[in-house]
C-alpha positions in Angstrom: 77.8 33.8 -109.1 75.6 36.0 -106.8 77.5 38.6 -104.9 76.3 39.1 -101.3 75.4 42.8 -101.8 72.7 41.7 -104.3 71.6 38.5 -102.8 67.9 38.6 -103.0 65.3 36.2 -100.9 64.1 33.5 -103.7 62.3 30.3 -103.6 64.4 27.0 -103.4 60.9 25.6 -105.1 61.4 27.3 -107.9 65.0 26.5 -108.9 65.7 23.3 -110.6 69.0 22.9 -109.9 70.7 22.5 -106.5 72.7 25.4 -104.7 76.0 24.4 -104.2 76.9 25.4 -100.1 80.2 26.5 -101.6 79.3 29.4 -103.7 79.7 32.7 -102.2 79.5 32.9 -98.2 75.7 31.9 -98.4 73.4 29.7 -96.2 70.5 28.0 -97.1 68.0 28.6 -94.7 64.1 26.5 -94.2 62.2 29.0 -92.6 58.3 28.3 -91.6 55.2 30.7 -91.4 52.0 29.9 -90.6 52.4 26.3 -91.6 54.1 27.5 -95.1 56.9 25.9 -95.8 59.3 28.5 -97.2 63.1 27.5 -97.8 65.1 30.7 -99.2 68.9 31.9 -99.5 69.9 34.4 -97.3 73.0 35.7 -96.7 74.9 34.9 -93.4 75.0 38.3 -92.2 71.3 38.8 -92.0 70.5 35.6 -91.1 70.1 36.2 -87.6 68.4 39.5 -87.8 65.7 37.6 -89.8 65.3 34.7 -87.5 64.6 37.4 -84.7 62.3 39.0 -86.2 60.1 36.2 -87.6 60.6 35.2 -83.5 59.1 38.4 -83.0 56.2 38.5 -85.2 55.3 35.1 -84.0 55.1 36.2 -80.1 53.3 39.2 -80.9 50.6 36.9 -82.6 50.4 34.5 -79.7 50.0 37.9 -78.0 47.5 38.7 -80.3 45.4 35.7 -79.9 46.0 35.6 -76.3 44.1 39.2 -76.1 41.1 38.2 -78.5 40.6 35.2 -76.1 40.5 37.7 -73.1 38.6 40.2 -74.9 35.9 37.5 -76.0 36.1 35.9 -72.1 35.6 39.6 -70.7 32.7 40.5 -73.4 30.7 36.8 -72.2 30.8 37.9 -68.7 29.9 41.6 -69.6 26.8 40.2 -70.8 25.8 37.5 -68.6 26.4 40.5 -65.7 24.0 42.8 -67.8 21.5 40.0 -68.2 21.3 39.9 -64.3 21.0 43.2 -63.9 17.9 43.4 -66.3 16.4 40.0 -64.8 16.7 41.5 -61.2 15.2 44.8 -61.8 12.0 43.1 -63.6 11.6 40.9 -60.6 11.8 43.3 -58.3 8.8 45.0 -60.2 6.8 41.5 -60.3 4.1 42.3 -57.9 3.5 46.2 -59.6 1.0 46.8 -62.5 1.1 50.1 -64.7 -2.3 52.5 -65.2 -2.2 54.4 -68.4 -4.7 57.4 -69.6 -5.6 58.0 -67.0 -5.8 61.9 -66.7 -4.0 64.1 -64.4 -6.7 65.9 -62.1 -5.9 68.9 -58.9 -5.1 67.2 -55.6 -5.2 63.8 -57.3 -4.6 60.7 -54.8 -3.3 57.9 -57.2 -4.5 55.2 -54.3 -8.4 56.7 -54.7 -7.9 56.1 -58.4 -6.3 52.4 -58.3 -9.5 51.8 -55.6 -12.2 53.0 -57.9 -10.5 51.5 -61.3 -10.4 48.0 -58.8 -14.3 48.6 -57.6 -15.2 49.3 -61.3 -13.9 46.2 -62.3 -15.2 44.3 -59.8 -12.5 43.4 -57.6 -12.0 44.0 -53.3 -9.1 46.2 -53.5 -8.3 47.9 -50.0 -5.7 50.7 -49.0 -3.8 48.1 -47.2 -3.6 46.1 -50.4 -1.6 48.4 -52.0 2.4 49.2 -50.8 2.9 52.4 -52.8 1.5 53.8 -56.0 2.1 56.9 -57.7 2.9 58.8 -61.3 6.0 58.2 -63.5 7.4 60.7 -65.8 5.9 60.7 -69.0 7.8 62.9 -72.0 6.5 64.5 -74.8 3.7 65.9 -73.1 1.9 62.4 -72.8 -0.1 61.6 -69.6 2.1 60.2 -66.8 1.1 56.8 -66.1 0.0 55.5 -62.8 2.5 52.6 -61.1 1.1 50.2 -58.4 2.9 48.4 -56.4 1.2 45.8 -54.2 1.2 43.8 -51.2 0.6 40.4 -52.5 1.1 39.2 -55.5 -2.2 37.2 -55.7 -4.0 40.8 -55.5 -1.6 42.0 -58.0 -2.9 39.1 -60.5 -6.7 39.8 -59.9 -6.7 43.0 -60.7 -4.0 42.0 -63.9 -6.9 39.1 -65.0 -9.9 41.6 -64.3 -8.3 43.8 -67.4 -10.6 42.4 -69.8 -13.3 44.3 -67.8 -11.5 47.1 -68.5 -13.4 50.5 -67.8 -13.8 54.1 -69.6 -11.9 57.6 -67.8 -15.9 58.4 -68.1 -16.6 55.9 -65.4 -13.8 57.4 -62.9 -15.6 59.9 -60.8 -12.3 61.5 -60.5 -11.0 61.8 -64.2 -13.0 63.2 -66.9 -12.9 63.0 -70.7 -13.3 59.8 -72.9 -11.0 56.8 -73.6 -9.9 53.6 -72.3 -7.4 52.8 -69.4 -5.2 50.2 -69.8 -3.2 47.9 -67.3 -0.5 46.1 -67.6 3.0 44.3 -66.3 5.0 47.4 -64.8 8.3 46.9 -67.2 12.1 47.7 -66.5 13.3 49.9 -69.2 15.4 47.5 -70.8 12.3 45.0 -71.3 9.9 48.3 -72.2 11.9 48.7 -74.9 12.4 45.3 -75.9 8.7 45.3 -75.8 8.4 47.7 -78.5 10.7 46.2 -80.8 9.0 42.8 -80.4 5.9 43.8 -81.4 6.4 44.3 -85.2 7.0 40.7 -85.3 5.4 38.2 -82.9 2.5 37.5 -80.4 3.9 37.6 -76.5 2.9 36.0 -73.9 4.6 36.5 -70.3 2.5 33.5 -68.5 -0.2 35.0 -67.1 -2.4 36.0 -69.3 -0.3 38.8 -71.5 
């Protein structure tokens, strides 16, 4: 006969023969966890405190689950937020193009250059095509490229398609030394660096003519 004080939790499964309701002060509990079914013997005493606290570990995972859900909801929107940012920023730069190598000469007026780079490649290219252009930082002691933003976008995308005729710093009155200038789409950070970690990998294209 067990005596409460050294009733232990055991398995009903495991017995083979019934437990008699009569022996000792004893109830025999079915108790379920996460779909288990589990019937044991506990002692009346502690049979409450048990029941309360399975109650309790069984709100706090509803709890649980309830937060993961939010957490996973809040993450989705974090994201979708951040994607709108990034897509709004490179929009607003879709009618600017980015000079690069070009060097850095005294009393430099970045319009002069984006008129003679424009002339050179055979394109009309006023002052009153262009809305603003000037120098970005550059780091590491590279030379600061030149950013051009432009009236219309249709000017934009001549001077983007004349590219191929790209010229030499040699053929800028106003630069000197040797080397090709490059143009290209004037990129929000994010997408820069994007950019850069794309092309280890594949061939992009960004529909006109990249």
């Amino acid at each position: 006969m067990y005596g409460l004080r050294r009733l232990r939790l055991v398995s009903l499964g495991r017995l083979r023969s019934p437990i008699s309701d009569s022996r000792g002060k004893c109830t025999r509990q079915s108790i379920w966890r996460k779909g288990d079914f589990c019937p044991v013997l506990v002692a009346g005493p502690r049979l409450d405190s048990m029941m309360a606290l399975f109650e309790k570990v069984s709100s706090l995972e509803v709890e649980v689950s309830r937060l993961r859900a939010k957490d996973i909801e809040s993450n989705t929107i974090i994201q979708t937020l951040q994607d709108i940012v990034h897509r709004q920023e490179q929009y607003s730069r879709r009618d600017s193009l980015e000079i690069s190598e070009v060097p850095v000469t005294p009393n430099e007026s970045t319009d002069g250059i984006d008129l003679k780079i424009a002339q050179k490649m055979g394109v009309q290219l006023s002052s009153s095509d262009i809305s603003v252009s000037h120098r970005l930082k550059a780091n590491d002691g590279k030379t600061p490229a030149i950013i051009v933003k432009f009236i219309s976008r249709k000017k934009r995308n001549e001077i983007f398609h004349a590219k191929k005729k790209i010229i030499t710093r040699e053929e800028l009155v106003t630069c000197s030394g040797s080397g090709r200038i490059y143009i290209g789409d004037s990129l929000s950070p994010f997408y820069k660096q994007l950019l850069w970690k794309a092309l280890g990998y594949c061939w992009l294209w960004n529909g006109v003519g990249m």
